[in-house]
mmCIF file of the N, C-alpha and C atoms, coordinates in Angstrom:
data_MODEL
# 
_entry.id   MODEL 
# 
loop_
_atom_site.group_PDB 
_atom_site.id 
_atom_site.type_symbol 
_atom_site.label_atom_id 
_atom_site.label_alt_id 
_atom_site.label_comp_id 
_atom_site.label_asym_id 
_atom_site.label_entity_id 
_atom_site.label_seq_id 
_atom_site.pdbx_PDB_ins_code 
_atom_site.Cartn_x 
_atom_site.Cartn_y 
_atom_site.Cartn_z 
_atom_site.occupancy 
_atom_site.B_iso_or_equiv 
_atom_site.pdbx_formal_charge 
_atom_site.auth_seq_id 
_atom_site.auth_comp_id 
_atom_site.auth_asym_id 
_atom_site.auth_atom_id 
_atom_site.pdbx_PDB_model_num 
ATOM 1   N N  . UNK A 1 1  ? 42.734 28.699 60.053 1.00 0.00 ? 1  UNK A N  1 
ATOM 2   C CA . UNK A 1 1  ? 42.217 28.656 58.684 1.00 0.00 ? 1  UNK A CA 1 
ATOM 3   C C  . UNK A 1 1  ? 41.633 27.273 58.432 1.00 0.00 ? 1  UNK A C  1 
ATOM 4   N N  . UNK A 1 2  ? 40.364 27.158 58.035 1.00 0.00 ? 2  UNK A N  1 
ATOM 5   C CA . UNK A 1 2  ? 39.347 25.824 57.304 1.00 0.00 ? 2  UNK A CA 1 
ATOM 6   C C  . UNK A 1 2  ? 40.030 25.467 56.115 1.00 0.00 ? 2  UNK A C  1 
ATOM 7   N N  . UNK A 1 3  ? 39.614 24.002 55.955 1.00 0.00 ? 3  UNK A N  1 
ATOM 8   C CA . UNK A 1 3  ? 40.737 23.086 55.043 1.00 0.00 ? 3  UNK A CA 1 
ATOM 9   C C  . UNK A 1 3  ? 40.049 23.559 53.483 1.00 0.00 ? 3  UNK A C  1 
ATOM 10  N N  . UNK A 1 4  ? 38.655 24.220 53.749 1.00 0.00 ? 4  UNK A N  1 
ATOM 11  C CA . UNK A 1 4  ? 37.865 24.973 52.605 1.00 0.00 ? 4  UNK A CA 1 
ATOM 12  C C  . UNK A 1 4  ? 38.757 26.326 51.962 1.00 0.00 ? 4  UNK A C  1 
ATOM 13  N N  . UNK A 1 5  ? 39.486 27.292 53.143 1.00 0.00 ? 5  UNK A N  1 
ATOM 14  C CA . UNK A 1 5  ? 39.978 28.004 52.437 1.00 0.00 ? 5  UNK A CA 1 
ATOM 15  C C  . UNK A 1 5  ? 41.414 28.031 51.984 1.00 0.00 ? 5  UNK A C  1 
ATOM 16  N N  . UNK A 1 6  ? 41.841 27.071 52.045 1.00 0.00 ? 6  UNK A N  1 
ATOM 17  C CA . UNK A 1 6  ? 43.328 26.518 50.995 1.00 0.00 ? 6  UNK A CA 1 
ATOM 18  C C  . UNK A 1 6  ? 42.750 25.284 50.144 1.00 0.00 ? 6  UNK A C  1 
ATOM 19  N N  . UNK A 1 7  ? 41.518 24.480 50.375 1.00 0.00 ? 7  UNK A N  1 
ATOM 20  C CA . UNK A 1 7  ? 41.573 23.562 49.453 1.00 0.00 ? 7  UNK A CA 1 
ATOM 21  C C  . UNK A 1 7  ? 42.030 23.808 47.841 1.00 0.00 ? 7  UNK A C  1 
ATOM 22  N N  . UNK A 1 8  ? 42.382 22.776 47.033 1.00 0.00 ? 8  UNK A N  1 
ATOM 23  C CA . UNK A 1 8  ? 42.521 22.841 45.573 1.00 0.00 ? 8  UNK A CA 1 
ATOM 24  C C  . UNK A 1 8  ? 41.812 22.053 44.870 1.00 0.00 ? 8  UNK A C  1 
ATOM 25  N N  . UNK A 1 9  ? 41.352 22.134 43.478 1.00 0.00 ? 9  UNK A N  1 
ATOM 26  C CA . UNK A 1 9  ? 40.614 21.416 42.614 1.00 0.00 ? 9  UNK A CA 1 
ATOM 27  C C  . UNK A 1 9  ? 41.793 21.225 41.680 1.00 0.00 ? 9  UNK A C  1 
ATOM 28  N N  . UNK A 1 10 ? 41.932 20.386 41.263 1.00 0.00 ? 10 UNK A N  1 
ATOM 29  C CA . UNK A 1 10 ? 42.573 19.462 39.742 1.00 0.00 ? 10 UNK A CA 1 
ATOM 30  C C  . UNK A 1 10 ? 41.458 18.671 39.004 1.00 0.00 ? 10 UNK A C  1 
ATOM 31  N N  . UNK A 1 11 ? 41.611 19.156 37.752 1.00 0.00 ? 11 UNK A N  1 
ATOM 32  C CA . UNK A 1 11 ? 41.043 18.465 36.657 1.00 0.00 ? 11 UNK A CA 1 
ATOM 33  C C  . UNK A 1 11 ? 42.059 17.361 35.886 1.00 0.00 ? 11 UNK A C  1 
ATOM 34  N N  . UNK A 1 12 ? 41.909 16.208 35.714 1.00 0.00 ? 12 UNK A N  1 
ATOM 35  C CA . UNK A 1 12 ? 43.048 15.623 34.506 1.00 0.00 ? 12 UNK A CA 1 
ATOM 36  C C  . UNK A 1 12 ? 42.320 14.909 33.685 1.00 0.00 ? 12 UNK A C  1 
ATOM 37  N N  . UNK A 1 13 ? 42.123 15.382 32.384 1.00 0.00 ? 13 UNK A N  1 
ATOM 38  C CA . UNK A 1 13 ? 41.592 14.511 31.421 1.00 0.00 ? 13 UNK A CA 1 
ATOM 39  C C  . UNK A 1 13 ? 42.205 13.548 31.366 1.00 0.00 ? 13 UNK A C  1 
ATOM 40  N N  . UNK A 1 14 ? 41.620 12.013 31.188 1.00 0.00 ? 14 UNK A N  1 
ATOM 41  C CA . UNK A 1 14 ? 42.072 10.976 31.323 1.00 0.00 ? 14 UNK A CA 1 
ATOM 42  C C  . UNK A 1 14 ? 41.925 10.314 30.146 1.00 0.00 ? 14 UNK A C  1 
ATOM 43  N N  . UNK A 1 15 ? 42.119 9.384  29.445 1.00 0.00 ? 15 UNK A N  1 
ATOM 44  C CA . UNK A 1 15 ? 42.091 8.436  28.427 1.00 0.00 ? 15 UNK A CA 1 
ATOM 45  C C  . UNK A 1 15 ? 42.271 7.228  28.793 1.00 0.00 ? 15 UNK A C  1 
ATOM 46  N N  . UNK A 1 16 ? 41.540 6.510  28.280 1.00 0.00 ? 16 UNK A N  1 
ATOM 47  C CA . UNK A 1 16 ? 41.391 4.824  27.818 1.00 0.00 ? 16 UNK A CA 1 
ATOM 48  C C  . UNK A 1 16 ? 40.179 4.316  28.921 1.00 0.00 ? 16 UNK A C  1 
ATOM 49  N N  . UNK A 1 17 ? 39.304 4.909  29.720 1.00 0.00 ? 17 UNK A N  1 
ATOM 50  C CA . UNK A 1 17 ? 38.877 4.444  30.266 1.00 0.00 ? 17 UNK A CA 1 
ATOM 51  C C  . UNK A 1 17 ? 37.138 4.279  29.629 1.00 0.00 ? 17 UNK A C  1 
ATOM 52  N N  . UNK A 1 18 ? 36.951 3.013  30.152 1.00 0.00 ? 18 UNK A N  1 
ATOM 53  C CA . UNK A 1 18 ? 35.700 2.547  29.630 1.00 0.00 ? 18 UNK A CA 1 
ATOM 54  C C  . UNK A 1 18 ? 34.393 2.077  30.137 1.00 0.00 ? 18 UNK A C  1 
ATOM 55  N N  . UNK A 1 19 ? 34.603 1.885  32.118 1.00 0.00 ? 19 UNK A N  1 
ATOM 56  C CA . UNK A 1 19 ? 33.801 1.173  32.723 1.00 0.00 ? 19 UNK A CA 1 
ATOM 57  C C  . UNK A 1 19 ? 33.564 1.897  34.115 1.00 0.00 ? 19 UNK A C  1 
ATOM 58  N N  . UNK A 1 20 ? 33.039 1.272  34.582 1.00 0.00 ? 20 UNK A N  1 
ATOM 59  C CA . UNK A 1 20 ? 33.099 1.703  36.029 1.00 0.00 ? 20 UNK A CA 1 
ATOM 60  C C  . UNK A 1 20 ? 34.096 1.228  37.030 1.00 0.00 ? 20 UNK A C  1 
ATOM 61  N N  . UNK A 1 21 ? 34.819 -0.297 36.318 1.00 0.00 ? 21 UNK A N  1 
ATOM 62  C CA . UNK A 1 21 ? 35.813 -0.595 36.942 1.00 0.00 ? 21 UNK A CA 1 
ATOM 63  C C  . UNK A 1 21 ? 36.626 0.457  36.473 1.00 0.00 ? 21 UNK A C  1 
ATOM 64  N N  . UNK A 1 22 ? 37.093 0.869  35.792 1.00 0.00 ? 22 UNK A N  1 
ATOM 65  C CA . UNK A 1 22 ? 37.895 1.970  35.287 1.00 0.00 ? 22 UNK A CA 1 
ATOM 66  C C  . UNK A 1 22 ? 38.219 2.549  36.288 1.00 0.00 ? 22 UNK A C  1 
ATOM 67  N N  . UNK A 1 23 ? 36.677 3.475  36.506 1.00 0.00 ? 23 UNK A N  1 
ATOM 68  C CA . UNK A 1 23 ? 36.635 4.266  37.638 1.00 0.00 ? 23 UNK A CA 1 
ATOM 69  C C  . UNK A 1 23 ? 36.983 4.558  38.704 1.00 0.00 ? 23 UNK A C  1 
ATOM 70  N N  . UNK A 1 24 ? 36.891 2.771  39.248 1.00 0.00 ? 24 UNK A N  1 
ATOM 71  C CA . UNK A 1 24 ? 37.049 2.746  40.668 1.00 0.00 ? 24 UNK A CA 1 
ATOM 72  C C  . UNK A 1 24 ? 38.422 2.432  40.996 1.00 0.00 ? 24 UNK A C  1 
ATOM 73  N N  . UNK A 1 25 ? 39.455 1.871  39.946 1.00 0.00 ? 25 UNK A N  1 
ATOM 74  C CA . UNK A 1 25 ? 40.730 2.030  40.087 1.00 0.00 ? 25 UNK A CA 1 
ATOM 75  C C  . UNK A 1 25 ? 41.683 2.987  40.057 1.00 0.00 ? 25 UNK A C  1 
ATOM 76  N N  . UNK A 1 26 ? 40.580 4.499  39.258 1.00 0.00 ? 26 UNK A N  1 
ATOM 77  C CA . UNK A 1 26 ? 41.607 5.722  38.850 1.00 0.00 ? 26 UNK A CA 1 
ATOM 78  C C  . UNK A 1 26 ? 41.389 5.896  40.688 1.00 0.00 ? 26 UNK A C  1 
ATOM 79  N N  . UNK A 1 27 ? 40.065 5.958  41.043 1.00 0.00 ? 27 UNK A N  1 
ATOM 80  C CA . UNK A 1 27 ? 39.862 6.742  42.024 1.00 0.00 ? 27 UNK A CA 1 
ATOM 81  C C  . UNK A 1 27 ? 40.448 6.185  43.464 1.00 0.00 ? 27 UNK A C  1 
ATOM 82  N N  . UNK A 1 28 ? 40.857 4.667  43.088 1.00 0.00 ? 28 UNK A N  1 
ATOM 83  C CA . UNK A 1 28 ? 41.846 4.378  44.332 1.00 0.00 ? 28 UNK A CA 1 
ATOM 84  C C  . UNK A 1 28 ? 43.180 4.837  44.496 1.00 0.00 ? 28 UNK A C  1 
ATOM 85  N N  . UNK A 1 29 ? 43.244 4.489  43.452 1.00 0.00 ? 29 UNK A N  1 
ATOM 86  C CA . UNK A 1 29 ? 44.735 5.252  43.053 1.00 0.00 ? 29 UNK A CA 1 
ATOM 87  C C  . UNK A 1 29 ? 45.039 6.854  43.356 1.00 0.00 ? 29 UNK A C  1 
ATOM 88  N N  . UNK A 1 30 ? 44.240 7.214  42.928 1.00 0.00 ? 30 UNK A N  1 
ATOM 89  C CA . UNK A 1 30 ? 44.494 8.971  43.539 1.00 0.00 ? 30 UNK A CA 1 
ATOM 90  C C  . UNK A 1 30 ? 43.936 9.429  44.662 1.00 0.00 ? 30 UNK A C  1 
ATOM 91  N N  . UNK A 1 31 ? 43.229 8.355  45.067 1.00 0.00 ? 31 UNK A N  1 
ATOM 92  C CA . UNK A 1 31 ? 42.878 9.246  47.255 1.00 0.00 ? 31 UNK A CA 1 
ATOM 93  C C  . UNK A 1 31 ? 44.175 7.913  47.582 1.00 0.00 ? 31 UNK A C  1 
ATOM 94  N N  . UNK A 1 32 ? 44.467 7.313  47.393 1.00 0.00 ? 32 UNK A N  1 
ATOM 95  C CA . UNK A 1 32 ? 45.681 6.805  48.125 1.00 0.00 ? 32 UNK A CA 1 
ATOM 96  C C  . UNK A 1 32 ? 47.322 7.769  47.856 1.00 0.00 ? 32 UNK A C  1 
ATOM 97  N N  . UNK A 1 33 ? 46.834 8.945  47.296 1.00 0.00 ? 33 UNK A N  1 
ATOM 98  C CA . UNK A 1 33 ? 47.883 9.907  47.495 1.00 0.00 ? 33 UNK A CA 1 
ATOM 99  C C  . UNK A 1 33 ? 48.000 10.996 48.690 1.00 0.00 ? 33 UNK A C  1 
ATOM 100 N N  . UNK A 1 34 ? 49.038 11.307 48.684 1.00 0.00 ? 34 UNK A N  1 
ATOM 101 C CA . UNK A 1 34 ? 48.838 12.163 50.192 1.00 0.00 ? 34 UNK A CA 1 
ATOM 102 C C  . UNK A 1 34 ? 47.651 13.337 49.931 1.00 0.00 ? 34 UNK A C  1 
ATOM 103 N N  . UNK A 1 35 ? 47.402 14.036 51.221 1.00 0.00 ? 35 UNK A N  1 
ATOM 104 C CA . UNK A 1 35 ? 46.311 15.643 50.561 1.00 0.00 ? 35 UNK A CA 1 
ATOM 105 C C  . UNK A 1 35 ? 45.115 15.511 49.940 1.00 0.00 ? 35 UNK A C  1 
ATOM 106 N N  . UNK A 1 36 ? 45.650 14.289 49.181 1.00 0.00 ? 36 UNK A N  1 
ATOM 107 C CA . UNK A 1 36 ? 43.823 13.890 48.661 1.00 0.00 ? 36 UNK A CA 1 
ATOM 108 C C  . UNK A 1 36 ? 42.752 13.819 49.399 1.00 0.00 ? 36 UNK A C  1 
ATOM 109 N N  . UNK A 1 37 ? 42.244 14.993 48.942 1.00 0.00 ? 37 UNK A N  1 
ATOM 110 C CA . UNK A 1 37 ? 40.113 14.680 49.726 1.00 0.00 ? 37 UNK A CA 1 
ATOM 111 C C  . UNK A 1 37 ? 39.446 14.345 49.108 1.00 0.00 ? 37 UNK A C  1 
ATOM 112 N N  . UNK A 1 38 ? 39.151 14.291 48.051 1.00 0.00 ? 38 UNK A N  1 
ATOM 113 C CA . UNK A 1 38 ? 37.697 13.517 46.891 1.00 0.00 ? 38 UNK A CA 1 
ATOM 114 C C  . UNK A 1 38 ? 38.276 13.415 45.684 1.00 0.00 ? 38 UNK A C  1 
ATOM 115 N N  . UNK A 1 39 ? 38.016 12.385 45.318 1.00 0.00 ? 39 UNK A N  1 
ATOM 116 C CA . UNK A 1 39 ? 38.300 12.373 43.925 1.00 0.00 ? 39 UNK A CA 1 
ATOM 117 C C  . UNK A 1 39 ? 36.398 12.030 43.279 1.00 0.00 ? 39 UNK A C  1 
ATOM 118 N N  . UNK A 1 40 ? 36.299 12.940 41.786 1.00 0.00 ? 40 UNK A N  1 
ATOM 119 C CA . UNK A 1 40 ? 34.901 12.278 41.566 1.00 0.00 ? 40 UNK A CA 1 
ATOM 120 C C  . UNK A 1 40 ? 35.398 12.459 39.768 1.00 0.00 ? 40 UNK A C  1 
ATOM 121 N N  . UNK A 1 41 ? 34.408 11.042 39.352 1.00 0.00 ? 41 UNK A N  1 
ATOM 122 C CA . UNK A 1 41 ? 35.189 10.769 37.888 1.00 0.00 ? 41 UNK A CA 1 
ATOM 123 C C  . UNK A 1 41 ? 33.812 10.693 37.251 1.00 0.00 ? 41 UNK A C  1 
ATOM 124 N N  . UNK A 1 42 ? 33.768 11.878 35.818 1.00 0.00 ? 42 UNK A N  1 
ATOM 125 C CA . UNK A 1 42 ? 32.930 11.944 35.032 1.00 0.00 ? 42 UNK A CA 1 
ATOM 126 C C  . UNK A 1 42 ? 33.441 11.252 33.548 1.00 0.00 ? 42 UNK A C  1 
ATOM 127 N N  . UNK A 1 43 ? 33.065 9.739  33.512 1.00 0.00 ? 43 UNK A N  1 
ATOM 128 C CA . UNK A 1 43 ? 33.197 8.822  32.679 1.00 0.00 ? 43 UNK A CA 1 
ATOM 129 C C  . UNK A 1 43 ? 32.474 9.287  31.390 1.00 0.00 ? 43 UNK A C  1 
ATOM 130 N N  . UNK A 1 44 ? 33.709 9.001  30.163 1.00 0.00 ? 44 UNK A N  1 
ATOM 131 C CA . UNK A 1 44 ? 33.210 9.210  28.941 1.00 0.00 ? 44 UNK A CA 1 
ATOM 132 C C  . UNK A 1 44 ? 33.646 8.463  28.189 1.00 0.00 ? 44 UNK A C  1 
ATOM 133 N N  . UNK A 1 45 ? 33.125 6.467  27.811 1.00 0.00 ? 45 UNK A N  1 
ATOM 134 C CA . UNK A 1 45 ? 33.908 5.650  27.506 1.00 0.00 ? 45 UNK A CA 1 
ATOM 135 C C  . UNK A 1 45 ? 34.235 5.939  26.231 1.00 0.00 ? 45 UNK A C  1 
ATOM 136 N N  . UNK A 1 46 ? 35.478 5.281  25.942 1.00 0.00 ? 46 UNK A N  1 
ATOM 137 C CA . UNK A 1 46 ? 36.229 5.722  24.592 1.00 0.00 ? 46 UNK A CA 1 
ATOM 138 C C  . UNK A 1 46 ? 36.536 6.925  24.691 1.00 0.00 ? 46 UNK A C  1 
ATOM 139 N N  . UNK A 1 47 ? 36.333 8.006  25.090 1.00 0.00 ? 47 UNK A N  1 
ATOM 140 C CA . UNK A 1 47 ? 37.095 9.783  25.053 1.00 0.00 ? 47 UNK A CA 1 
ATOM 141 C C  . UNK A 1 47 ? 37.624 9.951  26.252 1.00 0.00 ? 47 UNK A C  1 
ATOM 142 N N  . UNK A 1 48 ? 38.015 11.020 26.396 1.00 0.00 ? 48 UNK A N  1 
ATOM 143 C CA . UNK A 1 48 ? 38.468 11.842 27.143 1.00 0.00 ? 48 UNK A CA 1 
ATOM 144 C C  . UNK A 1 48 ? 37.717 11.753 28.715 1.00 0.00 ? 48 UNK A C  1 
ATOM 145 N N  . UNK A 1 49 ? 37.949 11.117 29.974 1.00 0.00 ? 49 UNK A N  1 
ATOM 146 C CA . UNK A 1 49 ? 36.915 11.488 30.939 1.00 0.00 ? 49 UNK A CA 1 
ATOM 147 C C  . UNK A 1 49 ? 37.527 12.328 32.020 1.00 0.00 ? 49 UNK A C  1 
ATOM 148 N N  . UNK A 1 50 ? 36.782 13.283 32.668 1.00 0.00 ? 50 UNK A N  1 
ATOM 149 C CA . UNK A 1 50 ? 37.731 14.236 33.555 1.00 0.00 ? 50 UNK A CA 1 
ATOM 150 C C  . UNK A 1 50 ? 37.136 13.949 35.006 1.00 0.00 ? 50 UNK A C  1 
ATOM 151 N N  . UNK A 1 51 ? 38.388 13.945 35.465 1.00 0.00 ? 51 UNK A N  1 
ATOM 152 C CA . UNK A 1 51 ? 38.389 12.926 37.157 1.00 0.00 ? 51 UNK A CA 1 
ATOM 153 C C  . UNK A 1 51 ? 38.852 14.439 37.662 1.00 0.00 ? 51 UNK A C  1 
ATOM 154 N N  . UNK A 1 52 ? 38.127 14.967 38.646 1.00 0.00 ? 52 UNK A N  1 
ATOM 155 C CA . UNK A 1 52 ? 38.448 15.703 39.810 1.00 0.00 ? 52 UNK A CA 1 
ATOM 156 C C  . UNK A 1 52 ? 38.713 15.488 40.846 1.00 0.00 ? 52 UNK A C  1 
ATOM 157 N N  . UNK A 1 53 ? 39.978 16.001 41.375 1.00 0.00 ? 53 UNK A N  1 
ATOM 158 C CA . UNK A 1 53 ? 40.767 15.633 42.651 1.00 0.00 ? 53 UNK A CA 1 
ATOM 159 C C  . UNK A 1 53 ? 40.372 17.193 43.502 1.00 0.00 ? 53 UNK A C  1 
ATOM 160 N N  . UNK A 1 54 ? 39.799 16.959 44.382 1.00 0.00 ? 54 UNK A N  1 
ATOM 161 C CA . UNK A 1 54 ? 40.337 17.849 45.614 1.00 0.00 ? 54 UNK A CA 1 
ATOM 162 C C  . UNK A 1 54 ? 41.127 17.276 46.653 1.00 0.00 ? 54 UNK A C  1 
ATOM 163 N N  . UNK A 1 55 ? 41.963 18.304 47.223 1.00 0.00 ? 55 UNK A N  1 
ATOM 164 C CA . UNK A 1 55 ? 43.199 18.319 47.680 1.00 0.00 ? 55 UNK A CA 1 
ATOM 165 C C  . UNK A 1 55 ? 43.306 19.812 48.820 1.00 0.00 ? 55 UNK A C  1 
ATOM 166 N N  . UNK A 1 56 ? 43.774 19.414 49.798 1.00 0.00 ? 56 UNK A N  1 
ATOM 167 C CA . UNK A 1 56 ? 44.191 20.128 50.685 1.00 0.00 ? 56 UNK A CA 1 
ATOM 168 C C  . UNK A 1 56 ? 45.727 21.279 50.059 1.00 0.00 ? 56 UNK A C  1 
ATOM 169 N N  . UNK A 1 57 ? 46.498 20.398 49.489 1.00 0.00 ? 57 UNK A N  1 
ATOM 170 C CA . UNK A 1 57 ? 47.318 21.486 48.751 1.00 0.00 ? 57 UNK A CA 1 
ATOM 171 C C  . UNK A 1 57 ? 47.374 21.363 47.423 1.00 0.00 ? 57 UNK A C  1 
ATOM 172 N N  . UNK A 1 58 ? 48.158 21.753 46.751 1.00 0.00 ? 58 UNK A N  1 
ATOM 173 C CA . UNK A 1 58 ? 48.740 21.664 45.381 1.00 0.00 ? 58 UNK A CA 1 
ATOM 174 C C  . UNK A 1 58 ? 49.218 20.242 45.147 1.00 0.00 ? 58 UNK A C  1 
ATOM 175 N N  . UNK A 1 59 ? 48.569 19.758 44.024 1.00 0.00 ? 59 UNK A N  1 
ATOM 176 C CA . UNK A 1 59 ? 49.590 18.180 43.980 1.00 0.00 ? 59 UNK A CA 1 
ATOM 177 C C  . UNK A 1 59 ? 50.613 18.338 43.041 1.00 0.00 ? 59 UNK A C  1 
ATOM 178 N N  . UNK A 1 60 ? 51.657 17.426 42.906 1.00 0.00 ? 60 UNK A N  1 
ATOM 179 C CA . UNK A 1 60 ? 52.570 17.083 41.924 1.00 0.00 ? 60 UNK A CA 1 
ATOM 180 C C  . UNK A 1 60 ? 52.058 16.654 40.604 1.00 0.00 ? 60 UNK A C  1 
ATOM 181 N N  . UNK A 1 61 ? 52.000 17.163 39.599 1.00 0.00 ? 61 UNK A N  1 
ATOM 182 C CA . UNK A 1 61 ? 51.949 16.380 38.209 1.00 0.00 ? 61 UNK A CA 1 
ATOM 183 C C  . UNK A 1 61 ? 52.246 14.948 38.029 1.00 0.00 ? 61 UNK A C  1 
ATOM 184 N N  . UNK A 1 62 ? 53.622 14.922 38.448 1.00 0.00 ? 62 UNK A N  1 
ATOM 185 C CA . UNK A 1 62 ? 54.432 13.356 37.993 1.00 0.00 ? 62 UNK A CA 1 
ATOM 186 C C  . UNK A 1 62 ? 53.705 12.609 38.615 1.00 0.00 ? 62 UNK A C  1 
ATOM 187 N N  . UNK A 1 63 ? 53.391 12.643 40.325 1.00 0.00 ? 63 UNK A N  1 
ATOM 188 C CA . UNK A 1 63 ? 52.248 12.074 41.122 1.00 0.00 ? 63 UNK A CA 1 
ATOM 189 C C  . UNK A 1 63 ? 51.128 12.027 40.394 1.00 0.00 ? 63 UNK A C  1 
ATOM 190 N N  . UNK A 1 64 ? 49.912 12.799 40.041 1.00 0.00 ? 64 UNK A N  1 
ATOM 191 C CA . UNK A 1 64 ? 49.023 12.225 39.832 1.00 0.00 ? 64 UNK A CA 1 
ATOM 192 C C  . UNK A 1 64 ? 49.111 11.302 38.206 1.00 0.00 ? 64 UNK A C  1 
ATOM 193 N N  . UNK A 1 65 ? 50.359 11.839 37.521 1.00 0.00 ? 65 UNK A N  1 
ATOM 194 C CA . UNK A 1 65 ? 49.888 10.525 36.577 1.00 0.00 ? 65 UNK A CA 1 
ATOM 195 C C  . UNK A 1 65 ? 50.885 9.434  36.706 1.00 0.00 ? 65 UNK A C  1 
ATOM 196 N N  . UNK A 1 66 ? 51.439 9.631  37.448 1.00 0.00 ? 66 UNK A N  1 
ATOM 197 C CA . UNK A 1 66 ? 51.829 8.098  37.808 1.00 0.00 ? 66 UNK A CA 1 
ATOM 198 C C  . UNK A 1 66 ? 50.918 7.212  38.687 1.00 0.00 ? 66 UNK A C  1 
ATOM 199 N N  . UNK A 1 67 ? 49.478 8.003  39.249 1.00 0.00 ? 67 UNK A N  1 
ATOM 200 C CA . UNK A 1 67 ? 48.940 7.086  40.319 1.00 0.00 ? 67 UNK A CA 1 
ATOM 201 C C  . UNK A 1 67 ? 47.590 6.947  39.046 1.00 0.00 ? 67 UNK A C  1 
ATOM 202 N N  . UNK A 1 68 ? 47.432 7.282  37.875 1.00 0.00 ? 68 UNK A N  1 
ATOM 203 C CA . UNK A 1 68 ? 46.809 7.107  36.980 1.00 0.00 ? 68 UNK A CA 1 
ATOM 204 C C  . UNK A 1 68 ? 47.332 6.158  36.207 1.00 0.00 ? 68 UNK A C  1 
ATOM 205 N N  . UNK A 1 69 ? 48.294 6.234  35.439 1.00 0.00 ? 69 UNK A N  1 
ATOM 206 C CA . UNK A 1 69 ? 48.682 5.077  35.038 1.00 0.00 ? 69 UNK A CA 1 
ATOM 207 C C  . UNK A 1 69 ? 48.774 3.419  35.725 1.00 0.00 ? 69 UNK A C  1 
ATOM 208 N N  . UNK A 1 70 ? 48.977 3.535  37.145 1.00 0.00 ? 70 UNK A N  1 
ATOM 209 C CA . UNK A 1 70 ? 49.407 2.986  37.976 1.00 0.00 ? 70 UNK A CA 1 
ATOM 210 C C  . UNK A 1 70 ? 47.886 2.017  38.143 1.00 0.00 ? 70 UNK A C  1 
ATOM 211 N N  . UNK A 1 71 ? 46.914 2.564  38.175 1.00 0.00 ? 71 UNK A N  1 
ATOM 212 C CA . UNK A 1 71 ? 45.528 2.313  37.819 1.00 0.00 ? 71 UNK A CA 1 
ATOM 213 C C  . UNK A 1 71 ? 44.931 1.102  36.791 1.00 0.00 ? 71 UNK A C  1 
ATOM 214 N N  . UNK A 1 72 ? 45.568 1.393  35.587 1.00 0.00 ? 72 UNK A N  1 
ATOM 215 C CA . UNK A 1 72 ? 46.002 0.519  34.337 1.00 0.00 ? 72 UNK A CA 1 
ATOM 216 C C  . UNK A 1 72 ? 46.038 0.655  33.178 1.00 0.00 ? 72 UNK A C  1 
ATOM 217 N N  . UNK A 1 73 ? 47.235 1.990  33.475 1.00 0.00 ? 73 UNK A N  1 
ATOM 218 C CA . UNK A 1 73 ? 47.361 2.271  32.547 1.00 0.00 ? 73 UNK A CA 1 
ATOM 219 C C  . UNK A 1 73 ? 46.951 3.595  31.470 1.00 0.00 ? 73 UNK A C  1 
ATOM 220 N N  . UNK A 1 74 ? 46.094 4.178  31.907 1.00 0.00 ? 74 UNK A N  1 
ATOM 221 C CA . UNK A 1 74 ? 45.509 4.834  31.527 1.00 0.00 ? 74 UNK A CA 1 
ATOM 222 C C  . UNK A 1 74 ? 46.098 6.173  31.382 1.00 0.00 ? 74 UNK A C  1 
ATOM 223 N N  . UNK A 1 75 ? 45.977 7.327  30.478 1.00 0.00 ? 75 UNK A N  1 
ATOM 224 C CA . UNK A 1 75 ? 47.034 8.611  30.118 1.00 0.00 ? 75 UNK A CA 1 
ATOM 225 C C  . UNK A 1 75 ? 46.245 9.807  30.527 1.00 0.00 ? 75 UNK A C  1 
ATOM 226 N N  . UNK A 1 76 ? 46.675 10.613 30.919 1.00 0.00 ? 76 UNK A N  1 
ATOM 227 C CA . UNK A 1 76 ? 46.786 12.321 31.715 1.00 0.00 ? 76 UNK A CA 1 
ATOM 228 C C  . UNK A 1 76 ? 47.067 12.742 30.127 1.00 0.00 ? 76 UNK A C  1 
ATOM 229 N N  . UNK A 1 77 ? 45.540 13.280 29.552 1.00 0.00 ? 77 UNK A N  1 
ATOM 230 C CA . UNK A 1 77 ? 45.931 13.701 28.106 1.00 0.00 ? 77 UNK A CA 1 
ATOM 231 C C  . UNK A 1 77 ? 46.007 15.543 28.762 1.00 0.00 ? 77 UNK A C  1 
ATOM 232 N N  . UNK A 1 78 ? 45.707 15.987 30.035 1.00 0.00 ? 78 UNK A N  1 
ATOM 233 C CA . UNK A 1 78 ? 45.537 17.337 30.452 1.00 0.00 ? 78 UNK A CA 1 
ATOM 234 C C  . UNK A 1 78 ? 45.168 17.524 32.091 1.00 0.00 ? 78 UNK A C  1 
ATOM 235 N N  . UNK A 1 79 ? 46.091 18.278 32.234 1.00 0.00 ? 79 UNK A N  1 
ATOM 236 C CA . UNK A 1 79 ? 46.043 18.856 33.596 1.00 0.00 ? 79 UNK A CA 1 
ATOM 237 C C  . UNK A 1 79 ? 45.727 20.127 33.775 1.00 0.00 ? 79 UNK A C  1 
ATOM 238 N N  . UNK A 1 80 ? 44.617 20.805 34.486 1.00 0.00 ? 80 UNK A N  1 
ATOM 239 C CA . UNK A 1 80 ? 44.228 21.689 34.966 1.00 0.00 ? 80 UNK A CA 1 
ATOM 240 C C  . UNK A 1 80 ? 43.717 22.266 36.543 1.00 0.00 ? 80 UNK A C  1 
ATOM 241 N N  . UNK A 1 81 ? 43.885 23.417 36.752 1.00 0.00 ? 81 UNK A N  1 
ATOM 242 C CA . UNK A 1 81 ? 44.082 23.670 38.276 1.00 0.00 ? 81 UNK A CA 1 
ATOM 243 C C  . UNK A 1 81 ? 43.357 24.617 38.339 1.00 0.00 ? 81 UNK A C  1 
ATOM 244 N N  . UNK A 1 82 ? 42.237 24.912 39.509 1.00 0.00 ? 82 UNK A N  1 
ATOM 245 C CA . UNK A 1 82 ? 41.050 25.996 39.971 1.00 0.00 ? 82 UNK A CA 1 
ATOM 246 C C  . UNK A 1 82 ? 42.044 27.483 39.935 1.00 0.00 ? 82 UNK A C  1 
# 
């Protein structure tokens, strides 16, 4: 079986982010988790921006917002799964 037909998509609306540094810290932070294959972050400064994780399996909740916060700070206002 191809890593295409078990991959997963996660959505997590994110908050507080404002820049592109923003960006590039959510997105270290969450491919430095296990399973992680792409992360890609659609920035919406001041609102809500939704960072997509693909993933070989299912991730943990507590994991990805602890590797969000971990970032600086920043809050998991929503988690969603393909």
């Amino acid at each position: 079986m191809s890593t295409t037909d078990t991959a997963r998509t996660t959505v997590l609306d994110v908050e507080g982010m404002t820049c592109g540094h923003c960006v590039q810290h959510v997105t270290t932070e969450l491919t430095a988790l296990p399973d992680v294959q792409d992360v890609a972050v659609d920035l919406h400064a001041g609102g809500r921006s939704q960072v997509t994780v693909h993933s070989a399996v299912a991730l943990d909740d507590d994991a990805l917002r602890a590797a969000v916060d971990e970032a600086g700070g920043y809050t998991v206002a929503d988690i969603r799964r393909d």
